[in-house]
N, C-alpha and C positions, 0 to 999 in steps of 0.2 A: 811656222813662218811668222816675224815678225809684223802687228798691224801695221799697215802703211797709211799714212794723211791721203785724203782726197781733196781738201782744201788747204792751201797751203799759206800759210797768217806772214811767214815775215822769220827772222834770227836773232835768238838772245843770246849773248854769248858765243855766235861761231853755233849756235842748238837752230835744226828747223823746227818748226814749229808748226801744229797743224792740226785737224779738226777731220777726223771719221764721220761719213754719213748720218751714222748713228746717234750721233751726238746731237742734231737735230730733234731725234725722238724725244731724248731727257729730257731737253731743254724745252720745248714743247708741256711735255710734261710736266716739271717743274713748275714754269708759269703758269699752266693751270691752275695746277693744285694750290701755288701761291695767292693767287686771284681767289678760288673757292674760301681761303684761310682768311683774306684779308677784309674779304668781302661779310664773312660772318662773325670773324673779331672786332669790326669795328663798322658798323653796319653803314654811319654818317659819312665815311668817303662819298664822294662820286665816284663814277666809273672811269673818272679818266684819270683819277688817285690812286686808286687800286688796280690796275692793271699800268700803271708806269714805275708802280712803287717793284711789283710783279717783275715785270723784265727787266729795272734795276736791279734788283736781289738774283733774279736768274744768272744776269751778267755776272753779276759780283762773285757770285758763288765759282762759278767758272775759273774766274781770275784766280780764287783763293785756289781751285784745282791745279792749275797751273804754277802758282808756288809753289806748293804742295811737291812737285815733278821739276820744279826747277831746282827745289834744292837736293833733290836727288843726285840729279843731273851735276850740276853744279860742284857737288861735293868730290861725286865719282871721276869730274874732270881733275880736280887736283890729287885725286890720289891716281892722276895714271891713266888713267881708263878713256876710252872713245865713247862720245857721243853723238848718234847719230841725230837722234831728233826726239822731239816729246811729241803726243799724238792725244788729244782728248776723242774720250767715246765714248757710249753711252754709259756703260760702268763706272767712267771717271775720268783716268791719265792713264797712260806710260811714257815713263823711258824708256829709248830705245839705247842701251849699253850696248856696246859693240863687243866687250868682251868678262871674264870673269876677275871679280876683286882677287887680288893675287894672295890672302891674309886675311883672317877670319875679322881681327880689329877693323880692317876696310869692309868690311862687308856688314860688323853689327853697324856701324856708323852711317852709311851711306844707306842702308835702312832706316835706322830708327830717325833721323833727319827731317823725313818726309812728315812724319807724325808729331813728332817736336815740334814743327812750321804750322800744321794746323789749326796744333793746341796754345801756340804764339796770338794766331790769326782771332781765332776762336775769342782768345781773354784781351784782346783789344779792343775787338768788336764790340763784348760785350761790356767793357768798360767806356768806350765812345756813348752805346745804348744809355748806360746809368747821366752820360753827361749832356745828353739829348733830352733827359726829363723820365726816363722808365723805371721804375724802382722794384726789387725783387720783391716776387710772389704779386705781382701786378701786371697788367697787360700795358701792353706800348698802345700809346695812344695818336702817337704822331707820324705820319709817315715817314720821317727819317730814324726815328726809337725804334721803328718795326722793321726796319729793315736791319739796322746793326743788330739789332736782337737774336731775328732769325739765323743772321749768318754769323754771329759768335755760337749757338746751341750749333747749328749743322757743323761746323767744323770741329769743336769738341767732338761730336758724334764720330764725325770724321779721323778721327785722332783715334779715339779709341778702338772704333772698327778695325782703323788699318792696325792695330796693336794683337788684332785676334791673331793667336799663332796657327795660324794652316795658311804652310805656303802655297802659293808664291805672295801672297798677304806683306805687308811689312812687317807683321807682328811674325809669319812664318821664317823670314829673311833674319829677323834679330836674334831667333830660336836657331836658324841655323848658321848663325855666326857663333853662339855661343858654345855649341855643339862642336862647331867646329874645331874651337879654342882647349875646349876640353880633350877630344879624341884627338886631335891634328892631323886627321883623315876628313880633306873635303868633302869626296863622293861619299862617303857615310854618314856624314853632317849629311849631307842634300837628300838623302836616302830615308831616314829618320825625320826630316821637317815637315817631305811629300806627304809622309805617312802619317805624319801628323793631321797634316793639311785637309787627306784626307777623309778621318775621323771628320774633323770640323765640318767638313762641306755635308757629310754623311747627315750630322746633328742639327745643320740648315734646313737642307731638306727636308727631316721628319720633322721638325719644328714648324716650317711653313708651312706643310701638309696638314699637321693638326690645326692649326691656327684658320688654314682653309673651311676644314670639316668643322670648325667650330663658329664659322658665320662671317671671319674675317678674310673675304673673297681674294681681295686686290692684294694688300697686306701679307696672306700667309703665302699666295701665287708667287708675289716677289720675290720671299724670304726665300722658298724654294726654287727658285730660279737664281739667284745670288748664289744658294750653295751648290747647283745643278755646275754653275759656271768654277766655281772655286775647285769642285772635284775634278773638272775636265783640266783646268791648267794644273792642280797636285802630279795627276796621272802624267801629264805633261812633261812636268818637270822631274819626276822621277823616271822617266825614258830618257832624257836628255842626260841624268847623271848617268845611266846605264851604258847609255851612246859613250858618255865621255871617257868612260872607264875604258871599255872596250878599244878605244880609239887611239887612247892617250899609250904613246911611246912609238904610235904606229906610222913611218910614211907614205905618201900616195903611190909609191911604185908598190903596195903590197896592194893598194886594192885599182888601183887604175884597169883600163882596157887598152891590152896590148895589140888586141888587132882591131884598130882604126878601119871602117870601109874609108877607099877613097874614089873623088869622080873628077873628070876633068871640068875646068873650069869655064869649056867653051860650050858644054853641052847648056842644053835648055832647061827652064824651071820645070816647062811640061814634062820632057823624057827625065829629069831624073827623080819627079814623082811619081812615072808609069815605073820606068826598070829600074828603081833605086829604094825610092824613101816607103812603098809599099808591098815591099820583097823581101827587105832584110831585115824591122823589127828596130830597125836602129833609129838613135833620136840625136845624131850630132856624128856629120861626114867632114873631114880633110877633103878639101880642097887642091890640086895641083897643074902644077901649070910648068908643061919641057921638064917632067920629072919630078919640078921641084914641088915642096907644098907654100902656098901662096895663102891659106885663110881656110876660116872652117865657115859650118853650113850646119843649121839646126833649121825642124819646123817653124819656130818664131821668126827667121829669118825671112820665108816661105811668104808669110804673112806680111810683108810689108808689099808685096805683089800684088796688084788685081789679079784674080783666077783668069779673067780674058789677058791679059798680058802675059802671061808664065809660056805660051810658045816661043814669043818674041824677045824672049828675056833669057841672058846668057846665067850662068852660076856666079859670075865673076861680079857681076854689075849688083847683087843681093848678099853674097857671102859677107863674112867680116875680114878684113885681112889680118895677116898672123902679125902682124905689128900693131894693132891697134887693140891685140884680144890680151887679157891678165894673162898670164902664166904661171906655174911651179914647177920649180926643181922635182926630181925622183924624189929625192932626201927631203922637201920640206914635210912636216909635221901634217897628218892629216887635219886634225883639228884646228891648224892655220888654215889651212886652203878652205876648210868649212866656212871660218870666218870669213876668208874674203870672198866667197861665193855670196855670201848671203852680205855681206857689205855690197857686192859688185849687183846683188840681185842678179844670176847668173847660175845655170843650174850643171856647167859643165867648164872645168877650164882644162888648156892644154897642157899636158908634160914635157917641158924640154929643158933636151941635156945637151952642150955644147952646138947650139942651135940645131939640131934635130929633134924632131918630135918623136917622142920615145911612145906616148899613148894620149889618154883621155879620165879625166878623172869626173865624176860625177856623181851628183846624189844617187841614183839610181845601183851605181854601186856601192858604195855606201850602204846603201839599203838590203843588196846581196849578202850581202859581208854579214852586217849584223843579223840580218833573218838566218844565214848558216851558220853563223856561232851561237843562238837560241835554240836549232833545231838539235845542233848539238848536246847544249847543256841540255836541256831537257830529257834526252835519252840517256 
């Protein structure tokens, strides 16, 4: 599931824009650590030099994050592709791409982009630095030299980090555009970069671990927590190509649920969580009303009720009506309706065929599907 913003900044480009809890932490962090750096590289600051110099550079840093994710973004829009939003956290950024680059050329490019931008950011910075007074193999002495300084070095670093090949890395992403180029098989390109990815993360982790055992506490913790997280999305991302394969050619009337429960619309929240939603196992009811079906009804729904209200409260006055819910055809493509699930944030849409509702489609089957086609191959 894609990370979602918790704080929400504003729109570049038609992009939301937006800042993870977590992101607090870094940033926190950062300015510490920048204050601890500034305070013992240049000891004649005052304290209210060094810590404004601090959450200037922390900001700044941010910003340069955010290009970094803009021109992904950015790039992805012109070749095609939906954006939903960029998300800072405490790792960094994401784009949120709504879909896959159609061509392995859009895919090394809209990678390698992000990194390109850094290493822009990086040798400006650090040419600003040179024209603020700092001269190489010297330390900045001025608050404004120290600040371009630091955040020309951090984004070089930046640049080349995201260059590491273990996806989903940008350095992973280039790898598996090239791969892709070569083979002309996506899902084996993505299959190979995972795999890659997750050697890399593998090689974090024991690195950070020794470097732990070797006295550098913080330092080797991190490094192996960096690669702890890099193997969780590898693994990640090499399921998703598995999902894709699997998926790809298949429509919803293969994996949908053809038998809908349904309840009428005048009973109550209470009775149809005594004799309904804690009987049958099901997470998403048809609604009808004289016959007809009129809206569906999921737990989430449930919950927009106070518990003391659900006696007094009809299914009709909490349901969604079937005109206001997404839909798809039988025929459409599973791996569309994934997408607009997960665009709609929505974990079930209906099937309908010449305004009947044929069944229910949902991650949950989804889920069947592919766990019986692994029990399968396995045997």
């Amino acid at each position: 599931m894609p990370l979602r913003s918790q704080i929400r900044l504003g729109r570049i480009a038609g992009i939301e824009i937006g800042l993870h809890y977590s992101w607090f932490i870094i940033a926190a962090l950062i300015t510490w650590s920048l204050v601890w750096q500034f305070h013992h590289a240049t000891p004649w600051w005052g304290d209210a030099v060094v810590w404004s110099a601090a959450i200037i550079t922390a900001v700044l840093f941010f910003v340069a994050l955010l290009l970094h994710e803009l021109a992904h973004s950015l790039l992805a829009k012109s070749r095609g592709l939906k954006v939903r939003a960029i998300t800072l956290f405490a790792l960094g950024g994401v784009s949120q791409i709504e879909s896959e680059a159609s061509d392995a050329k859009s895919e090394f490019w809209i990678a390698v982009v992000g990194p390109l931008t850094s290493l822009v950011i990086g040798f400006i910075c650090m040419g600003l630095a040179h024209l603020a007074g700092w001269a190489p193999g010297k330390e900045a002495v001025t608050p404004v030299a120290a600040v371009l300084l630091w955040l020309g070095y951090i984004n070089i670093a930046l640049a080349i980090f995201n260059m590491i090949p273990g996806y989903p890395l940008d350095g992973g992403r280039v790898l598996r555009g090239i791969i892709w180029w070569i083979t002309k098989n996506q899902n084996r390109s993505t299959r190979a970069a995972a795999r890659v990815g997750q050697v890399v993360a593998v090689l974090f982790i024991l690195y950070g671990l020794w470097r732990f055992f070797l006295g550098e506490n913080l330092g080797g913790l991190w490094l192996a927590f960096i690669g702890w997280f890099l193997l969780d999305a590898a693994r990640g991302s090499q399921a998703q190509a598995e999902l894709v394969t699997e998926l790809r050619g298949r429509p919803v009337s293969d994996l949908m649920d053809h038998d809908c429960p349904t309840v009428e619309s005048h009973i109550s929240a209470q009775d149809f969580v005594e004799q309904f939603l804690l009987h049958t196992g099901k997470r998403c009811f048809v609604v009808v009303q004289n016959q007809a079906v009129v809206g569906l009804l999921t737990p989430t729904d449930l919950r927009k009720v106070r518990r003391e209200d659900w006696p007094v409260t009809s299914l009709q006055g909490i349901m969604r009506p079937l005109n206001q819910v997404r839909a798809v055809a039988p025929e459409t493509p599973a791996l569309q309706a994934l997408e607009m699930m997960a665009k709609e944030d929505v974990n079930q849409l209906p099937v309908i065929s010449n305004g009947h509702l044929e069944g229910i489609f949902s991650r949950t089957h989804v889920l069947r599907f592919l766990q019986l086609h692994a029990e399968l191959g396995h045997r």
